[in-house]
matplotlib code that plots the C-alpha trace (Angstrom):
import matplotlib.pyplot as plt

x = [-38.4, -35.3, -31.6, -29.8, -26.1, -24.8, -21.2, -21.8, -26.2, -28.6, -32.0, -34.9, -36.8, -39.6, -41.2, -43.8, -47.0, -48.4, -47.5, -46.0, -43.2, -43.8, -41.3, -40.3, -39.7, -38.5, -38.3, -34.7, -36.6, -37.2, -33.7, -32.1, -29.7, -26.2, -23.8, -21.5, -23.9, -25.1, -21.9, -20.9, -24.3, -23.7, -20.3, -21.5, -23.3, -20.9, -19.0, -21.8, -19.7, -17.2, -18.7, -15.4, -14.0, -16.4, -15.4, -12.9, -9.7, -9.4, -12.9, -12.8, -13.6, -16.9, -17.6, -16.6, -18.7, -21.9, -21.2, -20.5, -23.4, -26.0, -24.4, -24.8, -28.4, -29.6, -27.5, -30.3, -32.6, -30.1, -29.1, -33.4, -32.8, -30.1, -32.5, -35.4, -34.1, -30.6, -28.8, -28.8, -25.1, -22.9, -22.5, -25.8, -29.4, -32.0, -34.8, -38.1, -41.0, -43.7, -47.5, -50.6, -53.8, -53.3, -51.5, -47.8, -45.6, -42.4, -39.7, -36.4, -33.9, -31.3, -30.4, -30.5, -32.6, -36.5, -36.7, -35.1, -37.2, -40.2, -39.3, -37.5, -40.8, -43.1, -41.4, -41.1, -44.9, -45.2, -42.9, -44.5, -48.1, -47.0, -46.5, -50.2, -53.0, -51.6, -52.6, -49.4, -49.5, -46.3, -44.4, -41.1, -38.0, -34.4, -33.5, -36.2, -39.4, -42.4, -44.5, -48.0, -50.5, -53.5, -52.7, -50.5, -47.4, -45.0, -41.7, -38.9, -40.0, -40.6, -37.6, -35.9, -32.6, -35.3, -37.1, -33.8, -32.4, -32.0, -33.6, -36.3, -36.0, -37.3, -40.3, -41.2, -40.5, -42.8, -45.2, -45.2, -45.3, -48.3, -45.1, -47.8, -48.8, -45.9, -44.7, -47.5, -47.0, -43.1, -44.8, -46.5, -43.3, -41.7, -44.5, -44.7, -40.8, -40.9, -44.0, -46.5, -48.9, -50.2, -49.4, -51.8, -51.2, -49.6, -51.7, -53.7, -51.6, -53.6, -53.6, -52.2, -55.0, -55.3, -51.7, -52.1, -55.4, -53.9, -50.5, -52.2, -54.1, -50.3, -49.8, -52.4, -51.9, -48.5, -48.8, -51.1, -50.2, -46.0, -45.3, -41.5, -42.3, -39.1, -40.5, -42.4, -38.8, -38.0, -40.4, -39.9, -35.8, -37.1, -39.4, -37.1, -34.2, -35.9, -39.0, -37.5, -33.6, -33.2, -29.1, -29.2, -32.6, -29.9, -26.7, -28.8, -30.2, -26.5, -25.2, -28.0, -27.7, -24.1, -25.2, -26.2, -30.0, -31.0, -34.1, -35.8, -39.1, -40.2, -42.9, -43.8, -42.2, -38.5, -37.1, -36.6, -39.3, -41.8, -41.0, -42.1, -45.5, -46.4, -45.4, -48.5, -51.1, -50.4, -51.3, -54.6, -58.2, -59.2, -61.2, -58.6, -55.7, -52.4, -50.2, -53.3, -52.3, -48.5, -48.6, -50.3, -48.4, -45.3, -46.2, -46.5, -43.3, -41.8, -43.7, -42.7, -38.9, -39.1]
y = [-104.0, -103.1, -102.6, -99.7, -98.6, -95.2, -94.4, -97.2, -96.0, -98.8, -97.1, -99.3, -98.5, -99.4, -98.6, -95.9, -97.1, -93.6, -92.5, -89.0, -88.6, -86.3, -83.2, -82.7, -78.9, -77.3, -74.0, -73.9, -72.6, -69.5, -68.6, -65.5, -65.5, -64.5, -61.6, -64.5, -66.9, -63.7, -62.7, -65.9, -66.4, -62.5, -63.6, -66.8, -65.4, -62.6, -65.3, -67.2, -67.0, -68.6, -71.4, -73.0, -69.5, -69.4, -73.4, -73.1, -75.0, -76.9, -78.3, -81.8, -83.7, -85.2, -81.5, -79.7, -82.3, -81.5, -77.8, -78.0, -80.3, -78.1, -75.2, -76.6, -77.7, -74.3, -72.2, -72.1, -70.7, -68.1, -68.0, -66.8, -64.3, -62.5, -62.5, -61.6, -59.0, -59.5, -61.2, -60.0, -58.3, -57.7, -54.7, -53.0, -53.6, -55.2, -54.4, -55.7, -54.2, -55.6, -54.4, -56.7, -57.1, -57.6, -53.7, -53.1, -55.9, -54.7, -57.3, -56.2, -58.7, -57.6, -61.2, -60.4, -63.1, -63.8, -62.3, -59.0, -58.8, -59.0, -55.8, -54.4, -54.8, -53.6, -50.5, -49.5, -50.1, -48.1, -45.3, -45.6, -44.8, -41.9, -39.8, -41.4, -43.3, -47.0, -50.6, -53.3, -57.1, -58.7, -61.7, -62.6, -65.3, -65.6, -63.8, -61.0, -59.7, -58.6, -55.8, -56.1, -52.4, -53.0, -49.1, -48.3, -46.8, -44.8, -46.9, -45.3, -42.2, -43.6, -45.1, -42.8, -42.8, -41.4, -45.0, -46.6, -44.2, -45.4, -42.2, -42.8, -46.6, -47.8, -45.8, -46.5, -50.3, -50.5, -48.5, -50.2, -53.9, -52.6, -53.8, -53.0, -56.5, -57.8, -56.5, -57.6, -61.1, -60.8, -59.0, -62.3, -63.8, -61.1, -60.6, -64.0, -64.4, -61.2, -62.5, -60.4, -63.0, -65.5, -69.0, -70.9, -74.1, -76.9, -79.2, -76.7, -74.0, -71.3, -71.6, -69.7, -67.7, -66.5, -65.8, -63.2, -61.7, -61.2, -60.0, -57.8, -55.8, -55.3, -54.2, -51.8, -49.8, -49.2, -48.4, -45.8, -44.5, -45.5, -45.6, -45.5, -48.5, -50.7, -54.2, -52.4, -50.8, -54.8, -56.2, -53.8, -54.0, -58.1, -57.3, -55.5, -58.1, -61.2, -60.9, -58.2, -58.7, -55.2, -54.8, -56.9, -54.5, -51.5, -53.1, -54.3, -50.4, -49.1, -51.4, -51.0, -47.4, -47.3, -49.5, -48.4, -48.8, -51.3, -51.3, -53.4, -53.4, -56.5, -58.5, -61.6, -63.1, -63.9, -67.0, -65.6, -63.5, -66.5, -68.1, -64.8, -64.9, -68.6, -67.6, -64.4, -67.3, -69.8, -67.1, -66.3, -68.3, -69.8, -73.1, -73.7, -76.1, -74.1, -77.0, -76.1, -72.4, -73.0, -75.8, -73.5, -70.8, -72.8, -74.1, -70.1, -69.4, -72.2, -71.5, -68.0, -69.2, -71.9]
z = [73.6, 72.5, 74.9, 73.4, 75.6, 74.7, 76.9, 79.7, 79.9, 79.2, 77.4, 76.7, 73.8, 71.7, 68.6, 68.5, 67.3, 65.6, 62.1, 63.2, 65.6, 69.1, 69.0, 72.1, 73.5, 76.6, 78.2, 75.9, 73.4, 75.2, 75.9, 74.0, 71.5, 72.6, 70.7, 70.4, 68.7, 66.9, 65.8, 64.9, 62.3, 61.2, 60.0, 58.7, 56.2, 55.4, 54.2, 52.0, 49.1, 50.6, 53.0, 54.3, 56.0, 58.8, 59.8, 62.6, 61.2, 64.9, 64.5, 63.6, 60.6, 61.4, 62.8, 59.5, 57.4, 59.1, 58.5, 55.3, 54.9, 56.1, 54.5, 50.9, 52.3, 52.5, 50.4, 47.6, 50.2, 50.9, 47.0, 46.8, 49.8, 47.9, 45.0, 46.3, 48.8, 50.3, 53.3, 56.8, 57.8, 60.6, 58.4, 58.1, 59.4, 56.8, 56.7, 54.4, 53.7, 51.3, 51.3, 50.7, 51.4, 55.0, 55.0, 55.4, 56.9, 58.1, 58.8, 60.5, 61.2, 64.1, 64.9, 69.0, 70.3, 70.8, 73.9, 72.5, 69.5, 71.7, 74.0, 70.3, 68.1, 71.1, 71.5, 67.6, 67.5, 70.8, 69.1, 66.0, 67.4, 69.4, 66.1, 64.6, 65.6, 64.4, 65.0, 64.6, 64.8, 66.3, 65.3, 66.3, 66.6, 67.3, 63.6, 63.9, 63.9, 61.3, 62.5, 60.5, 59.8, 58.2, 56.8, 53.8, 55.7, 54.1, 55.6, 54.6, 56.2, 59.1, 59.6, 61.8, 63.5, 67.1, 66.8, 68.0, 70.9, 73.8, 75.4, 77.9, 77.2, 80.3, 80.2, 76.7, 77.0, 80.1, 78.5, 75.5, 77.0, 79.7, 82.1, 85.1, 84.3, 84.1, 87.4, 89.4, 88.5, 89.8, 92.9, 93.9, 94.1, 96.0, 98.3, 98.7, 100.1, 101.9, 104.6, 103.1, 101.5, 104.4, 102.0, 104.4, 106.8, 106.1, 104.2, 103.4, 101.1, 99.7, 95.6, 93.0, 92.4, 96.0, 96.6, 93.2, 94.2, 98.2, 96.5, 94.0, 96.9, 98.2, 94.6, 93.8, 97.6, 96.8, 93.7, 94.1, 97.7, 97.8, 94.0, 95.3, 97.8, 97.2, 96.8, 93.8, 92.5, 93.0, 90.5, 88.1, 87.9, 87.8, 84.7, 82.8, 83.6, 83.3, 81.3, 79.0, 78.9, 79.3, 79.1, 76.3, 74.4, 75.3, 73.9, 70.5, 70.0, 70.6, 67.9, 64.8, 65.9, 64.5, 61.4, 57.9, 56.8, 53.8, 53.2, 50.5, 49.3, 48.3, 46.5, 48.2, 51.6, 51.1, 52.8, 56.3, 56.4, 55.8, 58.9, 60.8, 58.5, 60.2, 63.7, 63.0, 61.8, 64.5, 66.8, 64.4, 65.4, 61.6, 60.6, 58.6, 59.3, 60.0, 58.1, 55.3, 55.1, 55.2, 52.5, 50.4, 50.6, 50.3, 46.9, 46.0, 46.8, 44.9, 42.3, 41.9, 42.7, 39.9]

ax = plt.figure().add_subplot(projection="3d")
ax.plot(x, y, z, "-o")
ax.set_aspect("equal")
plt.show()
């Protein structure tokens, strides 16, 4: 056992006895990107070629070490991304496309936040399949999102200034995300504080299970005989707000609306779009080990970068 103080706090420690270190995560992870934090990486790389301009000059020194440590850690990645495709702007929306034997992947990087790619990719592919019969896998994170076809897609026809109007946006995002779902879970909650769901004695509290299948009885009359019943209005505003990040969806459409189209085709995944590729195969059943997969199609890439 080891005593460890850190500003006036005693930890104790000890040494792990596995080979691989636990990476702890928490429900951080799921938090949306902010415009400023957004801004802030748009401008970042703007300024690639010049990697001290983005460093704020009242940042200290250990502060503009670090930066510029990581910066000339992962300027050759971004050195590849310029050759392979381009960098992502404050300027103008990227946007990757590369076909394979899996279809069409489509990678579109509007830097808003996981949350906002989810409700953004959704309601392309929801777009998308109203003008033809289409099938999309969905992968996203905090940069952007790849939307997989198993179809050979023309893209750049496609890509229409309609696919990102704000018109009827709440009804196409709920339709898109089957939001009925959605909102019945945030109905349990509501009905829950409003009296309607009987939470049982106490001691002897009803479970989860029984609260949802009460509240979705409360859920389904409404719906069907008082669609404008308020405590439904209530978990839908909560879906869209919450689960969604609706203003945030609406202000992200208004502003690659007003932003020129790059598109680049591509021949193999460039450096940010591989990260999209692994988040699709974690989410894909395979006897194969995932860190299997990846390490083989790391050594492609570097291959084809060498």
């Amino acid at each position: 056992m080891e005593l460890v103080r850190i500003n006036e706090m005693t930890a104790y420690v000890k040494r792990a006895s596995g080979n691989r270190g636990a990476v702890p995560r928490w429900v951080g992870g799921n938090m949306s990107l902010s415009s400023t934090l957004a801004n802030a990486m748009l401008a970042r790389l703007d300024s690639s070629s010049k990697p001290d301009t983005a460093i704020p000059k009242s940042a200290s020194s250990a502060c503009i070490a670090n930066c510029t440590q990581t910066w000339q850690a992962i300027k050759p990645l971004l050195a590849l991304q310029q050759q392979w495709s381009a960098l992502p702007s404050a300027s103008h929306l990227l946007v990757e496309w590369w076909s394979s034997r899996e279809g069409t992947h489509l990678f579109i990087y509007p830097f808003a936040g996981r949350t906002v790619h989810l409700g953004l990719s959704s309601l392309l592919a929801w777009r998308l399949a109203k003008q033809m019969p289409l099938t999309f896998s969905l992968s996203v994170n905090d940069y952007g999102f790849e939307m997989l076809c198993p179809q050979i897609l023309d893209v750049a026809a496609l890509l229409t200034p309609a696919l990102l109007n704000t018109e009827d946006l709440a009804q196409d995002l709920a339709e898109s995300l089957n939001a009925g779902q959605l909102a019945q879970r945030r109905f349990r909650e509501i009905a829950r504080i409003s009296g309607l769901v009987f939470q049982g004695y106490p001691g002897a509290k009803k479970t989860i299970k029984q609260v949802q299948a009460s509240s979705g009885l409360f859920f389904d009359v409404f719906e069907q005989y008082d669609p404008n019943n308020q405590l439904l209005e209530q978990a839908r505003s909560e879906v869209l707000q919450h689960e969604l990040d609706f203003e945030q969806l609406k202000a992200t459409l208004n502003r690659v609306n007003q932003l020129p189209l790059t598109l680049k085709t591509i021949e193999r995944p460039t450096p940010f779009a591989f990260p999209l590729m692994v988040q699709r195969l974690r989410e894909r059943l395979s006897s194969e080990k995932l860190s299997d997969r990846v390490a083989r199609m790391v050594s492609e890439l570097e291959r084809a970068a060498q």
